[in-house]
DRENZANU-237436 format. One line per field, with one value per residue (C-alpha): residue in three letters; x, y, z. Coordinates in nm, 2 decimals, decimal comma. Layout:
DRENZANU-237436
aa: c(ala ...)
c1: c(X ...)
c2: c(Y ...)
c3: c(Z ...)
This chain:
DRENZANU-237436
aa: c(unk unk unk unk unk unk unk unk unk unk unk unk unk unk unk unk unk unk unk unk unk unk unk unk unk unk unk unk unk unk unk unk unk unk unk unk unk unk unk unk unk unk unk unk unk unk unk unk unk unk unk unk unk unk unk unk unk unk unk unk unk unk unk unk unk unk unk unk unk unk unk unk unk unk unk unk unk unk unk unk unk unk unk unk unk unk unk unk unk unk unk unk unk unk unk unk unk unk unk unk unk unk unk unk unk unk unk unk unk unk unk unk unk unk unk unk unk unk unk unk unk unk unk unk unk unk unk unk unk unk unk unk unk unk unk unk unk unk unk unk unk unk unk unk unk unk unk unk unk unk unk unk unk unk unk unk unk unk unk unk unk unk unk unk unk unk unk unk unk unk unk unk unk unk unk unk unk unk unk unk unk unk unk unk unk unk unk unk unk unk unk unk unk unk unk unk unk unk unk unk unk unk unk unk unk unk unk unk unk unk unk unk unk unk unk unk unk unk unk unk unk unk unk unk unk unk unk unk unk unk unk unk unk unk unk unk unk unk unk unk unk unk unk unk unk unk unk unk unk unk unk unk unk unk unk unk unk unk unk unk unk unk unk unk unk unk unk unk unk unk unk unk unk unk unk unk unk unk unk unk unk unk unk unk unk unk unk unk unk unk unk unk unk unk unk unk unk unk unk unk unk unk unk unk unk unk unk unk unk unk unk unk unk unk unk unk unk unk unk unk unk unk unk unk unk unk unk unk unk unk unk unk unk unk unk unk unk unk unk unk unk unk unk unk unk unk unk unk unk unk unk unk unk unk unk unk unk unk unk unk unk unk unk unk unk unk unk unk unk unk unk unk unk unk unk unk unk unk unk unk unk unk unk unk unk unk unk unk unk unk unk unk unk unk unk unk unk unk unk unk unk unk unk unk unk unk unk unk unk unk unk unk unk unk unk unk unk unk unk unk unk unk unk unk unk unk unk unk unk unk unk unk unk unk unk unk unk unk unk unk unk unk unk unk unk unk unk unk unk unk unk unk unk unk unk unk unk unk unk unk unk unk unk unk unk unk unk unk unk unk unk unk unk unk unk unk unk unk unk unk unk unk unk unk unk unk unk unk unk unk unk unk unk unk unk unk unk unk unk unk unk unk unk unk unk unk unk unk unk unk unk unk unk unk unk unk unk unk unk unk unk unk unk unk unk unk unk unk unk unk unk unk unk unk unk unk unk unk unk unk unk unk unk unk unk unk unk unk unk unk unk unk unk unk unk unk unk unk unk unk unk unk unk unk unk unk unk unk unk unk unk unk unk unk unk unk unk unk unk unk unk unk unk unk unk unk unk unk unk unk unk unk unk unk unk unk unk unk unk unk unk unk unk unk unk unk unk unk unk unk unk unk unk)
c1: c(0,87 1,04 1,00 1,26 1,42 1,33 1,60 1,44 1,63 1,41 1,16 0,92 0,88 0,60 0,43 0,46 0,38 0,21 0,24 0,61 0,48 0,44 0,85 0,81 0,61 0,93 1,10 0,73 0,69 1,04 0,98 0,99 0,66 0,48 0,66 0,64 0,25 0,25 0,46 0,19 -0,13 0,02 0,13 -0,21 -0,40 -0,16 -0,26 -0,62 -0,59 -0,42 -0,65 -0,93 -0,80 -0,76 -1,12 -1,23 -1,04 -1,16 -1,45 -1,33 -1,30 -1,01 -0,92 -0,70 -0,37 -0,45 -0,80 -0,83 -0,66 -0,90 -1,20 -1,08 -1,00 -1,36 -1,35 -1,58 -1,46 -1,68 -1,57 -1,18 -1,18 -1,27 -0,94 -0,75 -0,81 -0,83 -0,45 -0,37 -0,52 -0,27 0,02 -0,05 -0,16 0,20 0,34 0,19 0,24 0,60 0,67 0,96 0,90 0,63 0,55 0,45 0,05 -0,02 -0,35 -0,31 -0,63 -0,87 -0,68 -0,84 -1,12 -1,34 -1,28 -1,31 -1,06 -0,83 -0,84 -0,78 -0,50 -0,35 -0,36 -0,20 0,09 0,31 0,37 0,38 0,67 0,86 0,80 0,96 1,28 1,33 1,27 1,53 1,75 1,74 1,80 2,13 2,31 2,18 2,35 2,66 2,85 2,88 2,65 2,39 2,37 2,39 2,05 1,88 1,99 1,93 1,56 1,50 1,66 1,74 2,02 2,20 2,57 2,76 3,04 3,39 3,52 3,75 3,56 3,52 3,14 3,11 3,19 2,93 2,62 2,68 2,68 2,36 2,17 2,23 2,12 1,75 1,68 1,64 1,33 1,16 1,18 1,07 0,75 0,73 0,78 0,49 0,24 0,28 0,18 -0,12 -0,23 -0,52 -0,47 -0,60 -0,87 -0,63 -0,29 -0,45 -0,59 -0,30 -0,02 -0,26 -0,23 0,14 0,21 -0,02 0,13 0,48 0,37 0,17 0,52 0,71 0,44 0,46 0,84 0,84 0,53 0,32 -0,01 -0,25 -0,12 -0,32 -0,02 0,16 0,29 0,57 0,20 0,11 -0,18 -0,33 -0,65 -0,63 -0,79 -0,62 -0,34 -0,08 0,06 0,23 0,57 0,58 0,67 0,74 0,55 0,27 -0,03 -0,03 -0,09 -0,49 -0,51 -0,35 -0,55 -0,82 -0,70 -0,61 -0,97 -1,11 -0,97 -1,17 -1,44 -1,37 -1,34 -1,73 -1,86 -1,65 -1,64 -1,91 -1,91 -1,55 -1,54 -1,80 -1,56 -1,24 -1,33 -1,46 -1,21 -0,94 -1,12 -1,13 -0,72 -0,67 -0,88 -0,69 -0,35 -0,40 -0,58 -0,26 -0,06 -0,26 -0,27 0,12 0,17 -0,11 0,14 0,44 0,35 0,16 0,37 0,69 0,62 0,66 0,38 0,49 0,33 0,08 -0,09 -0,14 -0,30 -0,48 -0,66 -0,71 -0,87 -1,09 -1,22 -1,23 -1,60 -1,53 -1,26 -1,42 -1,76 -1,60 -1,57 -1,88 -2,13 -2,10 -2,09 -2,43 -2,53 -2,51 -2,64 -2,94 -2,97 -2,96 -3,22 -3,43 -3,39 -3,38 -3,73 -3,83 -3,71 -3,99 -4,22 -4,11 -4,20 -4,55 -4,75 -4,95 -4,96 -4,58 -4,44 -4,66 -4,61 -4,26 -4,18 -4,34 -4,11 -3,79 -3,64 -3,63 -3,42 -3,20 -3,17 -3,10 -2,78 -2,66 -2,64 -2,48 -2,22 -2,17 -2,13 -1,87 -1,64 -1,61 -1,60 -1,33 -1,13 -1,15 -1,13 -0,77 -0,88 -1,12 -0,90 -0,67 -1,02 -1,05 -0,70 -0,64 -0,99 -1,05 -1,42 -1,64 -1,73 -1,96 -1,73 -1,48 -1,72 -1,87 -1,48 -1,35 -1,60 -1,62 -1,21 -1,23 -1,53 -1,45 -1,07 -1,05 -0,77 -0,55 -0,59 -0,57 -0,22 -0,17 -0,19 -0,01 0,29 0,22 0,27 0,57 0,73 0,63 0,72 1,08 1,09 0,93 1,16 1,47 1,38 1,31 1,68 1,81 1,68 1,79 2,14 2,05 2,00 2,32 2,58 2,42 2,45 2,76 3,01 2,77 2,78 3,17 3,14 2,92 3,12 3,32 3,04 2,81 2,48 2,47 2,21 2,25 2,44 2,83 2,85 2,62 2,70 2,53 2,38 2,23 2,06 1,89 1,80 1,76 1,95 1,74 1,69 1,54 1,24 1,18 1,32 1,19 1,20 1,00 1,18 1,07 1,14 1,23 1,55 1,68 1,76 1,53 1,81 1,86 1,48 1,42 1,68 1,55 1,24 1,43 1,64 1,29 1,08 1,40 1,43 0,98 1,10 1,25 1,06 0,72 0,89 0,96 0,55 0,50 0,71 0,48 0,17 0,35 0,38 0,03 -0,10 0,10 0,13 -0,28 -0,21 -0,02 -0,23 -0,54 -0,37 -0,29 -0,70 -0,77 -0,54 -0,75 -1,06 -1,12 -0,81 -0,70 -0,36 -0,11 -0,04 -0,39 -0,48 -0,69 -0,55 -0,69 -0,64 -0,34 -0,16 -0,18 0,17 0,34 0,30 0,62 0,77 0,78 1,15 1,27 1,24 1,52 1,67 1,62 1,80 1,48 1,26 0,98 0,66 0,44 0,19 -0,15 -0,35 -0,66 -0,85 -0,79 -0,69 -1,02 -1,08 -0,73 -0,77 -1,14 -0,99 -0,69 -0,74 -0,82 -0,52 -0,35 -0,55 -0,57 -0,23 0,08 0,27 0,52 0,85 1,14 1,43 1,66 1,41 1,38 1,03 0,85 0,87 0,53 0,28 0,34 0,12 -0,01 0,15 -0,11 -0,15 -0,26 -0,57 -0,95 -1,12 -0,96 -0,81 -0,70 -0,36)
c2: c(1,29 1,39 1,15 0,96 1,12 0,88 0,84 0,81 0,55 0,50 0,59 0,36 0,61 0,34 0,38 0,77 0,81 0,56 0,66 0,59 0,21 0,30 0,35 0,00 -0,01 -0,01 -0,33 -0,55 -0,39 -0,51 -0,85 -1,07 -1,26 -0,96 -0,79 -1,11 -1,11 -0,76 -0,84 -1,08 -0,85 -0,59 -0,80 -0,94 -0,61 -0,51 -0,80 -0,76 -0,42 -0,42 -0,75 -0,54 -0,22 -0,46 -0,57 -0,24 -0,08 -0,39 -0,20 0,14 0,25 0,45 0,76 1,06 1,15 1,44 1,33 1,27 1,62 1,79 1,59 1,69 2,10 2,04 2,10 1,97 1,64 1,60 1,99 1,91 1,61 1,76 2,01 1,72 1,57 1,89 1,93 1,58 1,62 1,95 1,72 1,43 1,68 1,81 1,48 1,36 1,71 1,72 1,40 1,33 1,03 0,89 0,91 1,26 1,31 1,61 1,68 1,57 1,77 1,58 1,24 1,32 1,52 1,35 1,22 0,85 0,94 1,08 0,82 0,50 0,73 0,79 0,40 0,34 0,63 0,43 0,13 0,36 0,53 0,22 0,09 0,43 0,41 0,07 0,20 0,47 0,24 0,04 0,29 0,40 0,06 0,04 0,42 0,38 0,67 0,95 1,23 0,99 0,89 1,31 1,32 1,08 1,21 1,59 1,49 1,30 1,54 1,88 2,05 1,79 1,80 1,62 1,32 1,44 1,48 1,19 0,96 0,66 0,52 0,29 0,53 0,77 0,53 0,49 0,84 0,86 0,61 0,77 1,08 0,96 0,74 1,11 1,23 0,91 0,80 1,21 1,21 0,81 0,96 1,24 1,02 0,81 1,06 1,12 0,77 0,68 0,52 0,22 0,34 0,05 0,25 0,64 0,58 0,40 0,68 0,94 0,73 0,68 1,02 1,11 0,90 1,01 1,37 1,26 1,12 1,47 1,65 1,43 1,44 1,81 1,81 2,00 1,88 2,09 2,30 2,34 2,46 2,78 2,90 3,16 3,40 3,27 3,04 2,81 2,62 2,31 2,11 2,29 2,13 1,88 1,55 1,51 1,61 1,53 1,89 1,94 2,27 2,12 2,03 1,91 1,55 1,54 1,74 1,52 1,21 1,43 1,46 1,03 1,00 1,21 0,95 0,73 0,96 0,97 0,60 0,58 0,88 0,78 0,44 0,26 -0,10 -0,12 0,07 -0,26 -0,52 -0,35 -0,28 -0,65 -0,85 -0,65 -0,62 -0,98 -1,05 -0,80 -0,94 -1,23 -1,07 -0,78 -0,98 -1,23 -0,95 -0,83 -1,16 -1,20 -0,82 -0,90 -1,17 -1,02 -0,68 -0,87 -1,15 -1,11 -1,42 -1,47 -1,73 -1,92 -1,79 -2,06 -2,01 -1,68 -1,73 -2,00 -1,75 -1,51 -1,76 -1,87 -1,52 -1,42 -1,35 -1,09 -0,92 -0,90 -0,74 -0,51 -0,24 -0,30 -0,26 0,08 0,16 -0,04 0,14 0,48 0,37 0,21 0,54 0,75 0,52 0,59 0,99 0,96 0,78 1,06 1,35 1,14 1,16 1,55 1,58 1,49 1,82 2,04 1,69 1,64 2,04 2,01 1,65 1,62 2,00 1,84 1,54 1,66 1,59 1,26 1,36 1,57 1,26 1,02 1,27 1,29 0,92 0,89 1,15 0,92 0,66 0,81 1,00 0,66 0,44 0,67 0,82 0,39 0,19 0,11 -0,07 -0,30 -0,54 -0,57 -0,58 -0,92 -1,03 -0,93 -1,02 -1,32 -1,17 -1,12 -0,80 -0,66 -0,64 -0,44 -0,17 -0,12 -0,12 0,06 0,34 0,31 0,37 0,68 0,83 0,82 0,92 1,13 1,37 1,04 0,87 1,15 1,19 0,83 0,89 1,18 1,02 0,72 0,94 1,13 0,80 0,61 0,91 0,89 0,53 0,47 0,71 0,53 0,21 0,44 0,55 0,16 0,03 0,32 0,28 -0,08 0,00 0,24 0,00 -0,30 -0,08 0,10 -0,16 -0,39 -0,06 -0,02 -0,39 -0,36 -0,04 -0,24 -0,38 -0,04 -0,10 0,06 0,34 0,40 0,66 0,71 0,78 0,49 0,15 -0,13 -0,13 0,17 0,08 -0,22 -0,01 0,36 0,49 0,52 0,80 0,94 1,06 0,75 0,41 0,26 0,54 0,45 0,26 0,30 -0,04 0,14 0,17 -0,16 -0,51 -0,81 -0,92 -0,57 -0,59 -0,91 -0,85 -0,53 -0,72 -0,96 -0,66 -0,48 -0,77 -0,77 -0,41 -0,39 -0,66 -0,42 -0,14 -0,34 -0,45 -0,10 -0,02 -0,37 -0,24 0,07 -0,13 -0,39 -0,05 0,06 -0,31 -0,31 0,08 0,02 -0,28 -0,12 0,16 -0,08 -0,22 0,17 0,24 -0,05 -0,01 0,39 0,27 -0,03 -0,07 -0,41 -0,48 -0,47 -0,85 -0,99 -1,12 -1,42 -1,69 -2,04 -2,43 -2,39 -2,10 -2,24 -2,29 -2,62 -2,85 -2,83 -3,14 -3,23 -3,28 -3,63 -3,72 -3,73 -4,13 -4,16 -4,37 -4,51 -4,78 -4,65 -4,69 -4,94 -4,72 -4,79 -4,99 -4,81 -5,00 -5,00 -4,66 -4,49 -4,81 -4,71 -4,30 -4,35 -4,58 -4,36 -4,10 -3,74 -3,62 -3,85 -3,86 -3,46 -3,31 -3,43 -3,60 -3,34 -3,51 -3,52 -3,35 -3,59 -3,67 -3,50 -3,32 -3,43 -3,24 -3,13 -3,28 -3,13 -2,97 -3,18 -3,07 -2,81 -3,03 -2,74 -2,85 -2,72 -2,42 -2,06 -1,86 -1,50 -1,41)
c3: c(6,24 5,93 5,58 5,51 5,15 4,85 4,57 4,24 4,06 3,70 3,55 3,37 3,04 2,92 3,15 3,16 2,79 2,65 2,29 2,33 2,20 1,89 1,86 1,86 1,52 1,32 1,50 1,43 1,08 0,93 1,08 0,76 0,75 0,81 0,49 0,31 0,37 0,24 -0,06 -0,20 -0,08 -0,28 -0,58 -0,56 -0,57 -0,88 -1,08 -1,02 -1,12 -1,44 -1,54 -1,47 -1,69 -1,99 -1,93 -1,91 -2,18 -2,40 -2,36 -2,42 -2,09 -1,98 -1,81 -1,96 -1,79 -1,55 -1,54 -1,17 -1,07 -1,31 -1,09 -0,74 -0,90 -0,96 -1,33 -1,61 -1,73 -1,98 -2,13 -2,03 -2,20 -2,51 -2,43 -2,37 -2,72 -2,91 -2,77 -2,87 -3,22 -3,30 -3,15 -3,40 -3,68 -3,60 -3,59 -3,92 -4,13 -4,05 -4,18 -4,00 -3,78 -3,98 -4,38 -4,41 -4,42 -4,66 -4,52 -4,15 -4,00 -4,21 -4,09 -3,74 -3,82 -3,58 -3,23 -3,34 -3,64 -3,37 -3,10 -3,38 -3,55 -3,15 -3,14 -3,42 -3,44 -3,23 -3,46 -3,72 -3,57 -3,47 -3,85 -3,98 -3,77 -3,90 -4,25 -4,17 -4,06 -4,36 -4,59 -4,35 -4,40 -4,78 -4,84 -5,04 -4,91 -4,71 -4,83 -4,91 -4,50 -4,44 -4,62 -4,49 -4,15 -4,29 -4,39 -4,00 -3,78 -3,97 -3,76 -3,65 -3,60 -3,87 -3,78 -3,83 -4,19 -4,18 -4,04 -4,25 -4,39 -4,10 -3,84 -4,03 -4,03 -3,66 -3,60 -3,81 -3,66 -3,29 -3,45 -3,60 -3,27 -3,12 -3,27 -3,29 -2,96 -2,87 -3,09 -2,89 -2,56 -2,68 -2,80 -2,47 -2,29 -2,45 -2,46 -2,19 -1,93 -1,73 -1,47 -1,20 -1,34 -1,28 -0,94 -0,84 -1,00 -0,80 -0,49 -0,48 -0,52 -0,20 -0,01 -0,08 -0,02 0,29 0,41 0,30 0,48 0,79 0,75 0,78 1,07 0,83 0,94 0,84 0,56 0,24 0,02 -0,11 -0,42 -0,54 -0,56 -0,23 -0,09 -0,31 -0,26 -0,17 -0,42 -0,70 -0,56 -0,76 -0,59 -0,92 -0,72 -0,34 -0,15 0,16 0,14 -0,04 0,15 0,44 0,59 0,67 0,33 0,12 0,31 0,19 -0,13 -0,17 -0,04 -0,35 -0,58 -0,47 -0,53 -0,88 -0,89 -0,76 -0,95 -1,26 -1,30 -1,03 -1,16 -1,18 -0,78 -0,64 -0,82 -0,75 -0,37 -0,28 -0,45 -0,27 0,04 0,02 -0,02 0,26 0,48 0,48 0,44 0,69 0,93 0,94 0,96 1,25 1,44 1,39 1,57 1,82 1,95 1,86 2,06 2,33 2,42 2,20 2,00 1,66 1,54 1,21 0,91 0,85 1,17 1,12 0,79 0,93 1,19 0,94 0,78 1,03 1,12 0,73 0,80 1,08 0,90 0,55 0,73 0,92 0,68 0,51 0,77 0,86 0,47 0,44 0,72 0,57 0,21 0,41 0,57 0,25 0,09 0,35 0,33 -0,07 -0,04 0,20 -0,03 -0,28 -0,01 -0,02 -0,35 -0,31 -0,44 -0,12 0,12 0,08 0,17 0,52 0,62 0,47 0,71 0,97 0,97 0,87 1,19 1,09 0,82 1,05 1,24 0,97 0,85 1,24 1,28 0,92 1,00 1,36 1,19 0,89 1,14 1,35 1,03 0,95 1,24 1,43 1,06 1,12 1,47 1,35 1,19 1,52 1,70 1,58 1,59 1,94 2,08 1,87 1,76 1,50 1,28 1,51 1,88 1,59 1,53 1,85 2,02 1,71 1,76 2,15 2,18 1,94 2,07 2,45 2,39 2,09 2,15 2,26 1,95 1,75 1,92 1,89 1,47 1,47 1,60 1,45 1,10 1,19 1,31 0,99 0,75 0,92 0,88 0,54 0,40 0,60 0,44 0,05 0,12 0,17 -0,10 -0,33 -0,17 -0,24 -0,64 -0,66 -0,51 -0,73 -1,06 -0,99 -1,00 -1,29 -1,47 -1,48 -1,62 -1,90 -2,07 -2,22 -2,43 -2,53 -2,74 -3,15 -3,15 -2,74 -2,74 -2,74 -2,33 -2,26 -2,11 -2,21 -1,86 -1,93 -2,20 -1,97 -1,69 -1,62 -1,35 -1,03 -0,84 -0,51 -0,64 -0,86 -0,74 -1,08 -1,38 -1,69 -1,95 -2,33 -2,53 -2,83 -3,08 -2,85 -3,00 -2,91 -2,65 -2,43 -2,44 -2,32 -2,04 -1,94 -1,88 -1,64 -1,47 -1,43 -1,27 -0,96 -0,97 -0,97 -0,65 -0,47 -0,52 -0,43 -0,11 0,04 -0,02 0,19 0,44 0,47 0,48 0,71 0,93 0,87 1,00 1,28 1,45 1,42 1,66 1,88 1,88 1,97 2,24 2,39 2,34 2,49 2,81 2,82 2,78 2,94 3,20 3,00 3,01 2,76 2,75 2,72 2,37 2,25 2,21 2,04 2,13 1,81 1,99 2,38 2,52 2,52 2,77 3,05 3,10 3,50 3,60 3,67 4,03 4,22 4,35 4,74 4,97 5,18 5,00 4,79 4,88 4,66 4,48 4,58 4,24 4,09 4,29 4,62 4,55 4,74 4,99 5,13 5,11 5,30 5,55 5,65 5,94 5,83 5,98 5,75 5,47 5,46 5,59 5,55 5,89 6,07 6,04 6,31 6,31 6,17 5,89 5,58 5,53 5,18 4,86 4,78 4,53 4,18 4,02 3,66 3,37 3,14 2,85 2,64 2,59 2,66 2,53 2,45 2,70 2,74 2,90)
């Protein structure tokens, strides 16, 4: 007998392809309590890092601009910081000979002869340059006419193009005092950038710029590339993030590359690493574990839990999400104590070179389970934290699924991050270009407003918005601004229009961690279904997340008497007295008499202990 023909009608692509539920990472990620709770995890970590810098420089410590790359280039900091500060000392030696900008300095290589000489004169130069414009600009509006404003302007900025010859003396001294705020705010800009840094402000400059090119690189599915030049190949950790490339490295180098600043953090600066690391690992464990929870639900059931129950579970399983992380990293350090005190054992003289070759397999086996354990801290750390806030457990069920899932299905989650990256790259740089169309339609028409009112000493093609906010641009949402040549007013509004603009700019880098939190959820959930054949749906839910209770529907008038409701007790006299067939089925009725509705069920009243659907 032939098969009948089957007509295929759809085709259930989720089912198919599982990874096509991470195109659903976008929709949960924009959601605005997860953002919000992003927005303050990354305001948090910013004011914990800067407090910290002014701690640490307090105590004179700082790092050098460039000083990072330098580290992961593998060069000498302690012999390339003493280039960077022999270059800075011929830049302020050139500063203070020509005596331009500041009160010339006849012999300016004995004024930083020494290093300590040259760092107090570095920290000093800018006030000294600020206090010269203003003495410039004094003797501009006390000059009585107009040769005596020419040389004042000749002696500042030699070269500069004169006013028009019939301009009259106040038109001159405006002309004048545009032409000195040039080279001041120059040799400003200069001395900036030789200023150190805060160790918060250098790791997190080197960071940023990682992550943009990690997104160009993921953008332009260049996975794997380490880099070329116009000569050709370049090594990969002689490789700048200074400006994102989409031929730069590519997106596991540059991971690699993020992951050796914090290598320099450790090896550079340990105590401030330990203080750094907890406190943040502490606000993120409550703010990425709510964010978590709120996609565990969201992605699960499509419910959106308020925000203060979600920081309330996070809360409650602060323990599990804090000690997540750590324990495999105590782990491996109690594992390289362990070989450190056998390499002293080693070290022994004649008993130590037989018994220490004769045991070295314990050594061998110390390094295998550390690398286990550092290839599954790293390739399943972004699982532990929806561990717990889809399974409702502690630390130790986030590790042991977190390494299970990634272990027995490595080429699947592997996939699984790769398009998770290209997805996010697409998206993140969606949301950079909204919010940078965001900034240009908000300064355009403000702009056309304020050039009616331009700013003295701004320039004569400048608005007075522009002299409150540099103009935005792709590769910098917020540009630097340099407080300098301004009056007190434009400086205290630029402060105002750069805390909204800052706003803005922090909430597209909450969006991308809102992303991270939740495509890791999704991806659990996909692991999960691989691993141990759990559905989708099921997540952990608590006695504060059970359904509410359904109301029973009223019942319905009926024409025949009702019958008396037995009292509680005679309640069981009468049910033991009645004949099992009445007492256990319900009578047959005839055909003119309507058959009974049967018993409803009692309404859940949401209470009792946890349950998983």
């Amino acid at each position: 007998m032939a098969e009948q023909p089957t007509e295929l009608r759809r085709i259930n692509w989720t089912e198919v392809f599982g990874f096509v539920h991470i195109f659903r990472t976008f929709r949960l990620a924009v959601h605005p309590s997860k953002v919000g709770l992003a927005l303050v995890g990354v305001v948090a970590t910013v004011v914990v890092g800067f407090v910290m810098d002014r701690i640490w420089q307090a105590a004179g410590q700082s790092a050098l601009p460039g000083e990072i790359s330098a580290y992961i280039a593998g060069a000498d900091l302690d012999r390339w910081r003493e280039d960077q500060v022999r270059h800075g000392r011929s830049v302020v030696m050139g500063i203070l000979a020509a005596g331009r900008v500041v009160g010339r300095v006849e012999n300016a290589g004995a004024a930083v002869d020494t290093e300590q000489e040259y760092w107090d004169r570095l920290r000093r130069l800018p006030d000294d340059i600020r206090s010269h414009y203003e003495g410039v600009l004094r003797e501009i509006e006390q000059a009585a006419d107009r040769a005596a404003v020419l040389a004042i302007v000749q002696k500042v900025a030699p070269g500069a193009a004169p006013p028009a010859a019939q301009a009259d003396l106040a038109v001159v001294k405006q002309h004048a005092r545009e032409q000195v705020l040039t080279p001041h705010r120059q040799a400003l800009e200069e001395v900036h950038r030789l200023q150190p840094r805060g160790i918060f402000c250098s790791l997190l400059r080197h960071k940023r710029n990682g992550i943009r090119q990690a997104v160009e690189a993921a953008a332009a599915f260049n996975f794997l590339g380490t880099g070329r030049t116009a000569e050709g190949p370049r090594p990969l950790r002689q490789q700048s993030l200074e400006v994102p490339d989409a031929a730069g490295p590519g997106l596991l180098p540059t991971l690699y590359l993020i992951a050796l600043g914090a290598q320099w953090l450790i090896a550079r600066h340990w105590l401030y690493a330990i203080f750094f690391f907890v406190i943040c690992l502490a606000i993120w464990s409550l703010v990425g574990g709510a964010i978590c929870r709120i996609a565990a639900l969201h992605a699960a059931r499509d419910e959106k839990i308020p925000l203060k129950q979600a920081v309330s579970f996070a809360w409650r399983k602060f323990l599990g999400f804090f000690a997540a992380p750590l324990i495999p990293a105590g782990l491996i350090a109690f594992m390289g104590a362990a070989l450190f005190v056998g390499g002293l054992f080693l070290s022994i003289p004649y008993v130590g070179e037989i018994l220490g070759g004769i045991l070295f397999f314990l050594a061998l086996l110390g390094g295998f389970v550390m690398a286990l354990v550092a290839v599954g801290a790293v390739a399943g750390g972004s699982l532990m934290w929806p561990t717990v806030a889809v399974e409702g457990s502690d630390s130790f069920d986030a590790i042991s699924r977190s390494f299970s899932y990634v272990y027995s299905k490595p080429w699947r989650a592997l996939l699984y991050f790769l398009v998770a990256s290209v997805y996010g790259a697409f998206c993140f740089l969606f949301v950079w270009f909204f919010a940078l169309l965001t900034l240009v339609l908000t300064r355009v028409p403000v702009e056309w407003g304020t050039r009616i009112a331009a700013r003295e000493g701004a320039g004569p093609d400048m608005s007075k918005l522009d002299v409150l906010w540099t103009p935005p641009s792709f590769e910098s949402l917020m540009p630097g601004w340099l407080a300098f040549g301004r009056e007190h007013a434009d400086i205290i509004g630029a402060w105002l229009i750069w805390f909204w603009v800052a706003l803005v700019v922090a909430t597209v880098w909450a969006f991308l961690v809102s992303f991270y939190y939740s495509g890791s959820t999704i991806i659990y959930y996909l692991l999960r279904r691989e691993v141990d054949a759990t559905d989708l749906e099921e997540v952990y839910l608590d006695e504060a997340e059970e359904e509410e209770p359904v109301t029973p529907p009223a019942p319905t008038p009926s024409a025949e008497p009702a019958t008396p409701a037995p009292t509680a007790g005679t309640a069981g006299d009468q049910a033991a007295a009645a004949p099992p067939s009445q007492s256990s089925a319900p009578r047959s009725s005839g055909p003119g008499t309507p058959s009974p509705a049967p018993p409803e069920s009692p309404p859940d009243s949401g209470s009792g202990a946890p349950r998983t659907t």
